[in-house]
KOLVEXVEX-255041 format. One record per residue (C-alpha): x negated, y, z. Coordinates in nm, 2 decimals, decimal comma. Each point is the difference from the previous one (the first is absolute). Last residue first. Layout:
N
<<X; Y; Z>>,
...
//
This chain:
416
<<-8,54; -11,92; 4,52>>,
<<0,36; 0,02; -0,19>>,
<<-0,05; 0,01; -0,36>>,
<<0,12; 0,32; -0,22>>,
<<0,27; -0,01; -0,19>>,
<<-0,14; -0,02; -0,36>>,
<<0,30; 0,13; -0,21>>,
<<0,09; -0,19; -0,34>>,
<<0,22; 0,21; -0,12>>,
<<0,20; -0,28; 0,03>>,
<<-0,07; -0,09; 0,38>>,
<<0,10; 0,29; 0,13>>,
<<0,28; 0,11; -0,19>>,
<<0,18; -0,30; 0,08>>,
<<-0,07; -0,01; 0,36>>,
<<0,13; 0,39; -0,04>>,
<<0,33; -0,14; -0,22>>,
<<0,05; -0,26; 0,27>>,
<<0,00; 0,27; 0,28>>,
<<0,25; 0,21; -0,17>>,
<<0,23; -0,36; -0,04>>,
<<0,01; 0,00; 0,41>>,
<<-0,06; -0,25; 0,24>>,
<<-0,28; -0,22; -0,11>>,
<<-0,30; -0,09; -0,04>>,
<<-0,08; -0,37; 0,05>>,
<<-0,41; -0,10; 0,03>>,
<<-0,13; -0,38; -0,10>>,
<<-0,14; -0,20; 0,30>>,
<<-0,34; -0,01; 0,04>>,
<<-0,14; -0,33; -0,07>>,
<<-0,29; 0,16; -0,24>>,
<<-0,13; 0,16; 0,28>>,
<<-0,12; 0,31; -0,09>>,
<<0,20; 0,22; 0,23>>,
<<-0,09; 0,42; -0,13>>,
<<0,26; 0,00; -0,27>>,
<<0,24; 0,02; 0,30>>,
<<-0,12; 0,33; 0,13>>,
<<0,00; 0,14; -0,37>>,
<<0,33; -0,10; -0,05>>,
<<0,05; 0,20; 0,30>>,
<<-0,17; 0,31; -0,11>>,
<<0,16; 0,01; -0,30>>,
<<0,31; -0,03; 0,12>>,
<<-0,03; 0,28; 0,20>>,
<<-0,04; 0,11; 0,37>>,
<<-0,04; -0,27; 0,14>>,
<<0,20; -0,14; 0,33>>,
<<-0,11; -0,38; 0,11>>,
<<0,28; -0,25; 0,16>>,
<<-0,06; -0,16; 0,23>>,
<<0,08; -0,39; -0,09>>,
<<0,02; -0,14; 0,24>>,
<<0,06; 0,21; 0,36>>,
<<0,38; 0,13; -0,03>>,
<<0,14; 0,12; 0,33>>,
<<0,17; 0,30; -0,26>>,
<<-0,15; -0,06; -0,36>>,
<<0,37; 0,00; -0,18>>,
<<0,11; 0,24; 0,24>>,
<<-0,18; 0,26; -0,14>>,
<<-0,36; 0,13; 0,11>>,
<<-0,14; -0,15; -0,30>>,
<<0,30; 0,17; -0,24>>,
<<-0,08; 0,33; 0,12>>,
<<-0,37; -0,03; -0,04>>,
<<0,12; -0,09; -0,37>>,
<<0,13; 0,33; -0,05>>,
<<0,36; -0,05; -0,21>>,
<<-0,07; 0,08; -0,32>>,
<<0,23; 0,26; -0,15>>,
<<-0,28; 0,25; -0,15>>,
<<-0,09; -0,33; -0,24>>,
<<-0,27; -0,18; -0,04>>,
<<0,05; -0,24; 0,29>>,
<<-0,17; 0,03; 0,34>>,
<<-0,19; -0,31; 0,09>>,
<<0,03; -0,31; 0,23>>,
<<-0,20; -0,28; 0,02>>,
<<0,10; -0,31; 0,17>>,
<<-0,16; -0,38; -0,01>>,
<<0,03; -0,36; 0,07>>,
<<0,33; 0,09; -0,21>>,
<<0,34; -0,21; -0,06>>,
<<0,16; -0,01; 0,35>>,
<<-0,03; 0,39; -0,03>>,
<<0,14; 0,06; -0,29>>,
<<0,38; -0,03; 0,13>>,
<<-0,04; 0,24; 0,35>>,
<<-0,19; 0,23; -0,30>>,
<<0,34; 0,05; -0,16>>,
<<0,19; 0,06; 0,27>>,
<<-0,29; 0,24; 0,17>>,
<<-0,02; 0,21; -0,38>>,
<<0,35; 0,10; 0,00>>,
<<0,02; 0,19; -0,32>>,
<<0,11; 0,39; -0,05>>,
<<-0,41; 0,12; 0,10>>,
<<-0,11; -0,24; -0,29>>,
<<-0,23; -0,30; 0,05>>,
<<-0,39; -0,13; 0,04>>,
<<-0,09; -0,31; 0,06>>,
<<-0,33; -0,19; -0,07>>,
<<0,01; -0,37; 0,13>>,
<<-0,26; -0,26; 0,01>>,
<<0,17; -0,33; -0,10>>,
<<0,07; -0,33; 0,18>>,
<<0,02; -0,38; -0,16>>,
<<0,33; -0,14; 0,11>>,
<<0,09; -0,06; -0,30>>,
<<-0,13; 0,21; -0,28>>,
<<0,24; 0,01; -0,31>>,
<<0,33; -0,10; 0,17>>,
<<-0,09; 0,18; 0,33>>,
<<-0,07; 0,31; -0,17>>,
<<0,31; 0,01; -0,17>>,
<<0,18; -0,03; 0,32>>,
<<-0,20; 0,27; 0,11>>,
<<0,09; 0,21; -0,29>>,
<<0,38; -0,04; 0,05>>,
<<0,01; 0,09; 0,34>>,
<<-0,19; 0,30; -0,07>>,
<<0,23; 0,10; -0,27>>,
<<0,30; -0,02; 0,23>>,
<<-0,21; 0,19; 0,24>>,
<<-0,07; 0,33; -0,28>>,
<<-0,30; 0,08; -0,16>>,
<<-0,14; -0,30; -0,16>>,
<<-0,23; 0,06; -0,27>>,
<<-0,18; -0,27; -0,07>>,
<<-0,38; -0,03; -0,03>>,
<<-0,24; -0,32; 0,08>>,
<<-0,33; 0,07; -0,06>>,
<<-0,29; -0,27; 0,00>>,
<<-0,33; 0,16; 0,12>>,
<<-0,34; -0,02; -0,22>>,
<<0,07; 0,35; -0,04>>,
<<0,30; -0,02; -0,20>>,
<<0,18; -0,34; -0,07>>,
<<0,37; 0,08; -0,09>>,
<<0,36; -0,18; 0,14>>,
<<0,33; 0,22; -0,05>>,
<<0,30; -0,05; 0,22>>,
<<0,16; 0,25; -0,13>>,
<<-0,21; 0,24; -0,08>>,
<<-0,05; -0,07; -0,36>>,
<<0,32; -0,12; -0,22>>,
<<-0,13; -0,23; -0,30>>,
<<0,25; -0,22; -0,19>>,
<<-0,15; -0,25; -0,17>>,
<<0,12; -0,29; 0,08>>,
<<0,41; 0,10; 0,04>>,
<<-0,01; 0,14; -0,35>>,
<<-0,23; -0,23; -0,18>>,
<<0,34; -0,31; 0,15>>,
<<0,27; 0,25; -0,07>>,
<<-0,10; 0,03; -0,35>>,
<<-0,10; -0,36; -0,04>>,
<<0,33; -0,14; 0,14>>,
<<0,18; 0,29; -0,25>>,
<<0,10; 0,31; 0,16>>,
<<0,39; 0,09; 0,00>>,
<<0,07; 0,38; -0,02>>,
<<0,33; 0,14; 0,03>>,
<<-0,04; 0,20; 0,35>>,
<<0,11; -0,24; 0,23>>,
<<-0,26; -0,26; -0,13>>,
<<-0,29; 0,28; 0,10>>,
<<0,11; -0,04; 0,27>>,
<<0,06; -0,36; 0,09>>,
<<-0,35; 0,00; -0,11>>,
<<-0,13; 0,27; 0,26>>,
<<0,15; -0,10; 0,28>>,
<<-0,08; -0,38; 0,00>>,
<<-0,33; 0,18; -0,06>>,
<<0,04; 0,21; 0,34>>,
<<0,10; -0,34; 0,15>>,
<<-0,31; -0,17; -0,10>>,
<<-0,21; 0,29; 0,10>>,
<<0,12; -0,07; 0,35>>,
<<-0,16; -0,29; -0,01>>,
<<-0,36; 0,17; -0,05>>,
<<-0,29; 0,08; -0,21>>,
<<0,11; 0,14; -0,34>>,
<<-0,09; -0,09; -0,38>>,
<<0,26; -0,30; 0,05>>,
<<-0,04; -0,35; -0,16>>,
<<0,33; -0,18; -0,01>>,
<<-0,01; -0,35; 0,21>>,
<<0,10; 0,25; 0,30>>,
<<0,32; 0,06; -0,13>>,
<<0,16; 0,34; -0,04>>,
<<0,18; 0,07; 0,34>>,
<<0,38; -0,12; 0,06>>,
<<0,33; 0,18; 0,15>>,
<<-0,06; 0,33; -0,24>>,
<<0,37; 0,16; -0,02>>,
<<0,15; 0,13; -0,28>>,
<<0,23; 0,31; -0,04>>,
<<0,24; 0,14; -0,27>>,
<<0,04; 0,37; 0,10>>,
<<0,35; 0,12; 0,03>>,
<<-0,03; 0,28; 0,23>>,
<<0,20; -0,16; 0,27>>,
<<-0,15; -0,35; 0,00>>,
<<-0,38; 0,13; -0,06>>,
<<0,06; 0,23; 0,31>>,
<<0,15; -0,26; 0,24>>,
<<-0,26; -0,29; -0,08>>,
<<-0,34; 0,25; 0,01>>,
<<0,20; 0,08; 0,36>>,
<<0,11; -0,36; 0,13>>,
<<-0,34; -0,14; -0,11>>,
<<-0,23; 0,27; 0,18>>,
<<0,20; -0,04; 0,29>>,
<<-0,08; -0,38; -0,01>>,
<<-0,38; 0,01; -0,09>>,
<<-0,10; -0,01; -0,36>>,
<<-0,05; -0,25; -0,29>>,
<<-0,13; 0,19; -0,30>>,
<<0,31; 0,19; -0,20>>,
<<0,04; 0,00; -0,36>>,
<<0,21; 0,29; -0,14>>,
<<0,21; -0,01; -0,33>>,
<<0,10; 0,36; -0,11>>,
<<0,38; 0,00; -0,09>>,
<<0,06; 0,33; 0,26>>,
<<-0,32; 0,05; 0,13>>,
<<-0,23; -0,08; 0,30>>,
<<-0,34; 0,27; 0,07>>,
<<0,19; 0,06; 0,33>>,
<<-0,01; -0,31; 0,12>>,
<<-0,38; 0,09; 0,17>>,
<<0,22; 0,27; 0,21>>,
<<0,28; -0,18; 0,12>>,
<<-0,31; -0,29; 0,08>>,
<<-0,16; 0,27; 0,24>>,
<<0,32; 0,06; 0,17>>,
<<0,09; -0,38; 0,03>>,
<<-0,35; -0,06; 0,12>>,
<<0,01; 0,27; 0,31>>,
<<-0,13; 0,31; 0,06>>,
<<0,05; 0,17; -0,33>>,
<<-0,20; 0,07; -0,31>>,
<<-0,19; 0,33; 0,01>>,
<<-0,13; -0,02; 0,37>>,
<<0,04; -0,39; 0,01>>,
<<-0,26; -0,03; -0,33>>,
<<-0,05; -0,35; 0,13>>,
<<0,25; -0,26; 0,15>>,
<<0,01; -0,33; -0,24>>,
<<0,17; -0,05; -0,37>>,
<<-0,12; -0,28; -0,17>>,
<<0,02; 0,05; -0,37>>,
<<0,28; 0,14; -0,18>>,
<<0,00; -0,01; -0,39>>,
<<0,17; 0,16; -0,29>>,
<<0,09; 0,01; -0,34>>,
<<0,03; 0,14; -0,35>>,
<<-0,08; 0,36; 0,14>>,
<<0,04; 0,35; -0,12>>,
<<-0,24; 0,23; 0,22>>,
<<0,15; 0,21; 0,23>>,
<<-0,07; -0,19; 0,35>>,
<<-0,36; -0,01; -0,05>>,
<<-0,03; 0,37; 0,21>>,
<<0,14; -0,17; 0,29>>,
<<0,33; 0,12; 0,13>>,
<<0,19; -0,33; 0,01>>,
<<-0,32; -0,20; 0,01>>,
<<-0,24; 0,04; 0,29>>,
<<-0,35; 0,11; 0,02>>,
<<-0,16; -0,06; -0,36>>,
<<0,20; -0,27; -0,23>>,
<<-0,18; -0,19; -0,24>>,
<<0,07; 0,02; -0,36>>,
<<-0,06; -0,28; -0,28>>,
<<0,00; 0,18; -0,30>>,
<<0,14; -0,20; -0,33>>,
<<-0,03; 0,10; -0,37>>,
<<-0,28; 0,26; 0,05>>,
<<-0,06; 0,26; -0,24>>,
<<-0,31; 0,18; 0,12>>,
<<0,19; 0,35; 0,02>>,
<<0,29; -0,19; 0,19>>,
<<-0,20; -0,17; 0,27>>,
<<-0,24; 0,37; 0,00>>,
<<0,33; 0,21; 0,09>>,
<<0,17; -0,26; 0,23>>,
<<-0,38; -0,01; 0,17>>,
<<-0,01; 0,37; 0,05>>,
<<0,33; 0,02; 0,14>>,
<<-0,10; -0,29; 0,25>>,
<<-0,32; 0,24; 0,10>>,
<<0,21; 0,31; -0,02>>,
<<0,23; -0,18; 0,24>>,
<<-0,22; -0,12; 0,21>>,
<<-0,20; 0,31; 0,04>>,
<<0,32; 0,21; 0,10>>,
<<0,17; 0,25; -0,21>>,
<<-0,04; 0,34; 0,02>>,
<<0,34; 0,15; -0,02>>,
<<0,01; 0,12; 0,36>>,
<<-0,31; 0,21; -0,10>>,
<<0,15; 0,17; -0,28>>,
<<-0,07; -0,14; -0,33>>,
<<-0,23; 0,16; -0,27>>,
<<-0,26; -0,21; -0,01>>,
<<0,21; -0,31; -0,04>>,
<<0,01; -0,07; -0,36>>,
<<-0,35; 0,12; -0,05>>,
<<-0,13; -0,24; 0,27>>,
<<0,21; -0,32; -0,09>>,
<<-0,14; 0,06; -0,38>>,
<<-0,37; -0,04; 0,11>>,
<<0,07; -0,30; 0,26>>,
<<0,11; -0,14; -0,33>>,
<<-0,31; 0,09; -0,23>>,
<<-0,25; -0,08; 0,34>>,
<<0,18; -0,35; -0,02>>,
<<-0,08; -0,06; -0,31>>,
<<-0,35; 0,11; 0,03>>,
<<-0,03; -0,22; 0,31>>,
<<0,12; -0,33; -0,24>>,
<<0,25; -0,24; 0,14>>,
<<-0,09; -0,23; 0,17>>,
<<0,02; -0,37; -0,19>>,
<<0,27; -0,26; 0,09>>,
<<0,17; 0,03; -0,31>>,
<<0,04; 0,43; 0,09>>,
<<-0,08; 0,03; 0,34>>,
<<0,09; 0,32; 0,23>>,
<<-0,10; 0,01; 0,36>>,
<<-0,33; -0,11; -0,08>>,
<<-0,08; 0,27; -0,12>>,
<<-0,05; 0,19; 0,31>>,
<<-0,31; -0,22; 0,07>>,
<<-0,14; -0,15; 0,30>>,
<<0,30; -0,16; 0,20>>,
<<0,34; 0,16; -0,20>>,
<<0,31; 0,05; 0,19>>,
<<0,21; -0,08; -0,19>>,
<<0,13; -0,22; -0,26>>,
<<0,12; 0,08; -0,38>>,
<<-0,04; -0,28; -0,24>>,
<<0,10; 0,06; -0,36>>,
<<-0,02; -0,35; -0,27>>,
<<-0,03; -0,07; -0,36>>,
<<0,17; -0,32; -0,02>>,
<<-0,21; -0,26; -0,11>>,
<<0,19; -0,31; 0,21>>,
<<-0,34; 0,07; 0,26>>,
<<0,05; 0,32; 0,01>>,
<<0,30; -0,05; 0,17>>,
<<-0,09; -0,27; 0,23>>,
<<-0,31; 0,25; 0,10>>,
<<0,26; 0,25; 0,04>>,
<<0,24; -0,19; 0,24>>,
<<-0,31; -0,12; 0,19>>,
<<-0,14; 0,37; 0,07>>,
<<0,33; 0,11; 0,06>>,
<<0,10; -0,31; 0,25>>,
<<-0,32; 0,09; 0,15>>,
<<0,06; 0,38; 0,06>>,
<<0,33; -0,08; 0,17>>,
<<-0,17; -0,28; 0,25>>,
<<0,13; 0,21; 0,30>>,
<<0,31; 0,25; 0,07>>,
<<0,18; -0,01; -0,27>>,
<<0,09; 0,13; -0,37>>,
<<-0,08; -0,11; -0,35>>,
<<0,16; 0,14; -0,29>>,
<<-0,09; -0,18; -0,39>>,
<<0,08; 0,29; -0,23>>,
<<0,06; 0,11; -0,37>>,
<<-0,11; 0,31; -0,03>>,
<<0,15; 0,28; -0,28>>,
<<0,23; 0,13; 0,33>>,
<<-0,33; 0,06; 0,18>>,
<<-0,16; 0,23; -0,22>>,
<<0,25; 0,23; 0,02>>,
<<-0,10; 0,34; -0,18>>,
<<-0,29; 0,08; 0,19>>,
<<0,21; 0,29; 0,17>>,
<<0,27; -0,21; 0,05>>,
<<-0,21; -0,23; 0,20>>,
<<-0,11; 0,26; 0,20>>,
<<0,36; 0,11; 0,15>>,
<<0,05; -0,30; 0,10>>,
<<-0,29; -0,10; 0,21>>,
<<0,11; 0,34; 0,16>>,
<<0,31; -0,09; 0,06>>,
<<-0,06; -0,39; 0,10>>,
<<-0,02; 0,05; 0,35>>,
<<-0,22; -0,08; 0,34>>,
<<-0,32; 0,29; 0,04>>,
<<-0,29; -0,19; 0,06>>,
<<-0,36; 0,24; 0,08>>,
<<-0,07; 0,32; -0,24>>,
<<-0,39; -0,07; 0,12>>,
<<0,00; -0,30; -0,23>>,
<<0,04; 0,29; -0,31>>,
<<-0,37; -0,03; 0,01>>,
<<-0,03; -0,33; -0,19>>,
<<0,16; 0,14; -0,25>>,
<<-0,24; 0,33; -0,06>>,
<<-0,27; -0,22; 0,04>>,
<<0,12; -0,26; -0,28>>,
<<0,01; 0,30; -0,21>>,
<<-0,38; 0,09; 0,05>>,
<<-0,18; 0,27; 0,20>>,
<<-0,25; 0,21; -0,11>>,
<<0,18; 0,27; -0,14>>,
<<0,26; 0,08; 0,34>>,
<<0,33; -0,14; -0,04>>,
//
């Protein structure tokens, strides 16, 4: 590490050593920071969508009963510490320079095939911080997967399974039985699961592997009422809190009506489906990334908006399918932008206006920019005050950049 870089540098440059599936490494790191993850006592949440939110409702339920609470998530939107929260606070960047410190001098000395990924020295850094700050329950979201997914050592009190849809294929498995073999692999012997409502194959799999491991299992068949105040936008969100209660339930804890009632109304999850005023423009964020989560923000859309349009800016990932999930925007916007995402995955947006999705398409044509900041700044430029408000979406990445935008409290400049 050259002297003028930091520790968090050094980290975020082990991205370059790509995904490498297996738990030997992960392993092998642990013992050499003496375990942390056996002294944790952990809430597990796996799936394919609304994973982060049953975290971020599970620990705001948590805290909520004055339980001093862990909350591991990835990825982050603006900063990295966001991906460890310590009673709903980030932890501190000199804490995390002190662990990112000890990851370093542990590993300096392994051969390359050693090295292990940036997911796992990121979840290996959070087990080692959780257990430093003395946490008495961490509420841990999955990364890609389950079975071999870094998360998969800690010591857990229960589980969860949200809805489980096609994405990750190349890692995961072609089909939705393949993909849930792989979520159900964070079950254990004795450990209570709760499972969201899922699609048939999904059922018969999560069903199969709970029986035959001897994991006591529940199944959500009914949202959290809509009487109860909820600190997110959305229907769905009801069936992620459903989720979340019955969870934390599983694991021993029973929250009072109070508890669970500050818990539910004040959990905060941004990017997902997040609403701001910037620039005399309303923003609508959410960090849809995949079809099933497309599907689920338009219907979303419709229960807070109506019929009333939006002015869409997309951007997405090189491993998604961006003409699917534009052929479901599209009957919501009066307007297209498309920008590259921060990230050296994007897909090119030229590519994705001369897609099928735009193919003998005259309204809306889309318009190609070759930032975010320069089409925010395209939209700022309308001063009507009936314009309708913008949607970004399509990727997380391009949330955090919205994000980072408008709180450091960047000027985009005016269209002329």
């Amino acid at each position: 590490m050259s002297s003028d870089s930091t520790p968090l540098d050094w980290l975020m440059a082990t991205q370059s050593r790509g995904v490498h599936p297996g738990l030997e490494r992960m392993e092998r790191l642990l013992v050499a920071l003496e375990n942390p993850e056996k002294r944790l006592r952990c809430l597990h949440v796996a799936g394919t969508n609304g994973k982060g939110s049953v975290c971020a409702i599970a620990e705001s339920i948590l805290r909520s009963m004055g339980i001093r609470t862990g909350l591991y998530t990835s990825p982050h939107l603006v900063e990295f510490s966001e991906r460890i929260r310590i009673n709903g606070e980030n932890i501190a960047d000199a804490k995390i320079d002190e662990g990112i410190e000890r990851l370093r001098e542990i590993t300096k000395e392994w051969s390359e095939e050693e090295q292990p990924t940036f997911f796992e020295l990121v979840t290996a850094l959070a087990f080692d911080l959780l257990d430093r700050e003395g946490c008495e329950v961490v509420v841990l979201e999955t990364g890609l997967g389950g079975r071999l997914d870094a998360t998969n050592m800690a010591s857990k009190l229960a589980c969860a399974i949200t809805p489980i849809a096609l994405d990750h294929s190349e890692w995961l498995g072609e089909t939705l039985g393949e993909i849930a073999r792989e979520k159900a692999g964070i079950l254990r012997e004795g450990i209570p699961v709760v499972i969201a409502p899922q699609q048939l194959e999904v059922s018969e799999v999560l069903a199969e592997k709970a029986r035959v491991i001897g994991a006591p299992c529940e199944w959500i068949t009914t949202p959290i009422s809509a009487d109860i105040p909820l600190g997110l936008a959305g229907s769905h969100q009801r069936w992620n809190a459903a989720v979340a209660r019955s969870l934390i339930r599983a694991a021993g804890f029973e929250p009072t009506s109070c508890d669970l009632a500050r818990g539910l109304c004040e959990v905060s999850w941004p990017g997902r489906f997040q609403k701001l005023i910037a620039h005399g423009m309303e923003l609508i964020l959410d960090g849809a990334h995949n079809l099933h989560a497309v599907r689920q923000l338009v219907i979303t859309w419709r229960e807070e908006y109506g019929v009333r349009p939006c002015r869409l800016i997309f951007g997405a990932l090189a491993d998604k399918d961006p003409d699917a999930m534009l052929s479901e925007l599209m009957p919501l916007a009066s307007e297209v932008c498309l920008v590259p995402v921060a990230s050296p995955r994007s897909t090119d947006p030229w590519k994705i206006a001369a897609g099928e999705c735009f193919s003998g398409c005259s309204h809306p044509i889309p318009k190609v920019f070759g930032s975010l900041r320069e089409a925010l700044g395209e939209l700022r430029g309308h001063d009507s005050d009936s314009e309708a408000p913008v949607l970004l979406t399509g990727s997380l990445f391009l949330v955090g950049e919205a994000l980072s935008l408008v709180s450091g409290g960047e000027v985009m400049p005016r269209s002329q």
